[in-house]
C-alpha positions in Angstrom: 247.2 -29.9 -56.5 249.9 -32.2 -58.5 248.6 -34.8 -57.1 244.9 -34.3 -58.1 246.6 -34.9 -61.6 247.9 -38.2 -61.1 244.7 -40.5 -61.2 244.5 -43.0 -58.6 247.3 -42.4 -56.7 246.1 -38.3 -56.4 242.6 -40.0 -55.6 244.4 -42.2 -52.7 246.6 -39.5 -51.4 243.3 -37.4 -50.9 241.4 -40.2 -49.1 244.4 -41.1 -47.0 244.3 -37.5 -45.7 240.7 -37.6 -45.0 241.3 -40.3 -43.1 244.4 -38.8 -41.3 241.8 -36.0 -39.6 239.8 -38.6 -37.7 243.4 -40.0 -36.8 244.4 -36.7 -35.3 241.3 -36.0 -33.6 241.7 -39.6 -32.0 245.4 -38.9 -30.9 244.4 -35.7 -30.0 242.0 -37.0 -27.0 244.4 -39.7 -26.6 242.3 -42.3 -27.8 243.5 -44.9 -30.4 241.3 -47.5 -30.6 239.3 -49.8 -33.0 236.5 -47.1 -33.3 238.7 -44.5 -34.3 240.6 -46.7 -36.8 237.2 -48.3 -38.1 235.8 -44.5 -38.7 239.2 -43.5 -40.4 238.8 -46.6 -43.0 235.2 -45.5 -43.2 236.4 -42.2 -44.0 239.2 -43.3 -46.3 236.5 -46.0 -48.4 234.0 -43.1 -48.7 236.5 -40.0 -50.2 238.7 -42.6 -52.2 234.6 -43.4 -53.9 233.3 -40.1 -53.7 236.8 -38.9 -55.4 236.8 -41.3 -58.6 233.2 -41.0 -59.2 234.0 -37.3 -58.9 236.9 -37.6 -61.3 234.3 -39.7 -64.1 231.4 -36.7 -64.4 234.8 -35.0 -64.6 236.8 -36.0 -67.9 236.1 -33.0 -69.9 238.2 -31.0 -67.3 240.5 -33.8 -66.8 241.7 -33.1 -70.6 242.4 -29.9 -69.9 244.6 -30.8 -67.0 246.5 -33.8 -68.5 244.9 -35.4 -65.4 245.8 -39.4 -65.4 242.1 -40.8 -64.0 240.5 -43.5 -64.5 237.7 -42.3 -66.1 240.1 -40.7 -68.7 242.2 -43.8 -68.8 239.0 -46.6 -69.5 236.2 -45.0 -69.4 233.0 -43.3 -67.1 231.0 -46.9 -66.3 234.5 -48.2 -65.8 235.4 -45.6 -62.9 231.5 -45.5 -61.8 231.7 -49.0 -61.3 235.1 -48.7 -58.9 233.4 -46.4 -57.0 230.8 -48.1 -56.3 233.0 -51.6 -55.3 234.1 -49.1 -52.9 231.2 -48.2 -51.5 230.0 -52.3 -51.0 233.5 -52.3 -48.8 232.4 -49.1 -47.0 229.2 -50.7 -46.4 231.2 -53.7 -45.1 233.5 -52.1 -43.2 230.9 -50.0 -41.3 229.4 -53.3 -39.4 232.7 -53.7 -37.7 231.9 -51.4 -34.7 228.4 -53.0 -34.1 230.2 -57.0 -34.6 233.5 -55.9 -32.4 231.1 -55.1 -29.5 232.4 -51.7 -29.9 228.6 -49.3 -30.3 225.6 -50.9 -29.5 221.8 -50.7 -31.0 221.8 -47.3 -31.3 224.4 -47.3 -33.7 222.9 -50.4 -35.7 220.1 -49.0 -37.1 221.0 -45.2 -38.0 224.5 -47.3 -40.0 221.7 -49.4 -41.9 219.7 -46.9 -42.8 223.0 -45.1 -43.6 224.4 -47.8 -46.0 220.6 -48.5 -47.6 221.0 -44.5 -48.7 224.5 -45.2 -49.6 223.9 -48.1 -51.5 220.6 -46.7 -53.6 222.4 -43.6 -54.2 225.6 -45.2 -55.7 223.6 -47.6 -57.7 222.0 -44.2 -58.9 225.2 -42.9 -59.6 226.2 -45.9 -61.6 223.2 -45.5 -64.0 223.3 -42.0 -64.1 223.3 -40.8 -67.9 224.2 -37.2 -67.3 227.8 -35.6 -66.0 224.7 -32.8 -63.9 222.8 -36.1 -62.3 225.8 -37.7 -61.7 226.9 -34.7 -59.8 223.4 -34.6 -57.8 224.2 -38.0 -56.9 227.8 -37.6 -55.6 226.2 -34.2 -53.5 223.6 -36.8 -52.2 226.5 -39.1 -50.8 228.1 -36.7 -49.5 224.7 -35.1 -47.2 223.9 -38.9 -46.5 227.5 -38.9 -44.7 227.4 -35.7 -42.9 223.8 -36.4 -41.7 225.1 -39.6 -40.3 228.6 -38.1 -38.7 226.2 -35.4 -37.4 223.9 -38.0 -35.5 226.1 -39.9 -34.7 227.9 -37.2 -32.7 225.0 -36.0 -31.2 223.8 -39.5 -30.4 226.8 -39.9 -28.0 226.9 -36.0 -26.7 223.4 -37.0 -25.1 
């Protein structure tokens, strides 16, 4: 919780421990590999994005904490626009499996259209006017993320 306080570093700290579960769930099969590390970075880019634009249709309530975020620091379309820099990486970051040789075709195309809905929903983010659309947007993310985790599990169950 004190570290939810501290702005970018509370925002990293989160992220990194996002990414720490897919770790674990590697280690815990025994398998480190360049999938498991590519899906933790993945995890890591898309909490640490999700988390500051969080913290920016937050600022009212980051007052009344004392919280240190960026969005309190500069400003909302300051912090929106990190967030979404964030998201490009993600988006980057998320060929690596298909160009390493690592998942085939049927992980190409359900990552594109992943990263198209990722990318159109952060640029909505971006020019969202209100802290309530901003908020539909980050909810939006987040489904777009779990409906691609889910397939993609399911994809390699079958």
């Amino acid at each position: 919780m004190k570290f939810k306080e501290m702005g970018l570093f509370g925002n990293l700290t989160v992220a990194f421990c996002v990414a720490m579960t897919v770790i674990i769930g590697g280690a815990t099969i025994g398998v480190i590999n360049g999938i498991v590390l590519t899906f933790a970075a993945l995890a890591f880019l898309f909490d640490l994005g999700e988390e500051i634009a969080a913290d920016a249709m937050d600022v009212i309530g980051d007052e009344l904490r004392s919280s240190k975020s960026i969005a309190k620091r500069k400003n909302k379309t300051y912090a929106l626009r990190h967030s979404s820099v964030i998201f490009v990486i993600f988006i980057i970051v998320s060929f690596f499996p298909f160009l390493m040789g690592w998942l085939g075709y049927v992980y190409l195309p359900l990552m594109v259209v992943t990263d198209l809905c990722i990318l159109y929903i952060s640029s909505r983010l971006l020019l969202s006017d209100t802290i309530e659309e901003g908020r539909v947007q980050i909810r939006r993310l987040y489904l777009t993320w779990g409906i691609f985790v889910a397939i993609f599990i399911l994809t390699n169950l079958i």
